[in-house]
C-alpha positions as CSV (number, residue, x, y, z in Angstrom):
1,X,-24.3,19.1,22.7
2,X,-22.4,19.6,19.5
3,X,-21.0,17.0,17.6
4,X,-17.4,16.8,15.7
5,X,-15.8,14.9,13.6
6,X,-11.7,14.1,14.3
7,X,-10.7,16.8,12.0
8,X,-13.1,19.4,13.4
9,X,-12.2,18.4,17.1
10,X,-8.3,18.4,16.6
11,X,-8.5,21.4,15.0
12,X,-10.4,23.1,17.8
13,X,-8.0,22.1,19.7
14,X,-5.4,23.9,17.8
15,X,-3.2,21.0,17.0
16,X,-1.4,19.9,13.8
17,X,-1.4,15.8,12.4
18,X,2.4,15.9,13.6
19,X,1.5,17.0,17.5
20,X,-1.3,14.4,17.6
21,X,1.0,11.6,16.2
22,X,3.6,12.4,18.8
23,X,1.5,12.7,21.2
24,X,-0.4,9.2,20.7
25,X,2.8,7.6,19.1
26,X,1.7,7.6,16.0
27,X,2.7,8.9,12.2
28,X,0.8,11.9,11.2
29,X,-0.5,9.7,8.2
30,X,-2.0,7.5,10.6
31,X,-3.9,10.4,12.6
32,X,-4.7,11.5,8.7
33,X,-6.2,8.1,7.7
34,X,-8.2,7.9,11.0
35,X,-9.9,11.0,10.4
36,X,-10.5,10.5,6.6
37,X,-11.8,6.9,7.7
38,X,-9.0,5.2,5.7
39,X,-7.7,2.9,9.0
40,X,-9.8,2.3,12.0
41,X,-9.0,3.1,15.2
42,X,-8.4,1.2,18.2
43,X,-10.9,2.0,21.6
44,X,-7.5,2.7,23.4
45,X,-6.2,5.5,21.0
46,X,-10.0,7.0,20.6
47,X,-10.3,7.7,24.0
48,X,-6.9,9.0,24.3
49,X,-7.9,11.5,21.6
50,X,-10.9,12.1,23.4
51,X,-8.9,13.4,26.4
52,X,-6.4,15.7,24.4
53,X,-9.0,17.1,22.7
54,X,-10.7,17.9,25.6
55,X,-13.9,16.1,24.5
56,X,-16.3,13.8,25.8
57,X,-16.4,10.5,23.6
58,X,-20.1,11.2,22.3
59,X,-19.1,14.5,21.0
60,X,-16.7,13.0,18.4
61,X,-18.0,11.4,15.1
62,X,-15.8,8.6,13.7
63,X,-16.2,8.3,10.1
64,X,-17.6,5.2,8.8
């Protein structure tokens, strides 16, 4: 099974930092920090990024 990282795995799923922060109620700034490791984020909004990206939560590589 291949393995993505947020970046990689939003933009397979062909959406911009601006959709994903509307859609998760967040800035795009915050959805940029997450996947550049600069802010953690929660369990809640992980798996709800899981699910829009279509993605099963083992597939996606949070950065450290």
């Amino acid at each position: 099974m291949p393995h993505y990282t947020l970046k990689q795995a939003r933009n397979l799923a062909g959406l911009t930092l601006a959709e994903v922060g509307d859609k998760v109620g967040k800035t795009p700034q915050t959805v940029s920090a997450w996947e550049n490791g600069l802010s953690s984020i929660s369990a809640y909004d992980f798996l709800f990024l899981c699910r829009l990206y279509g993605m099963k939560s083992d597939q996606i590589i949070l950065p450290l």
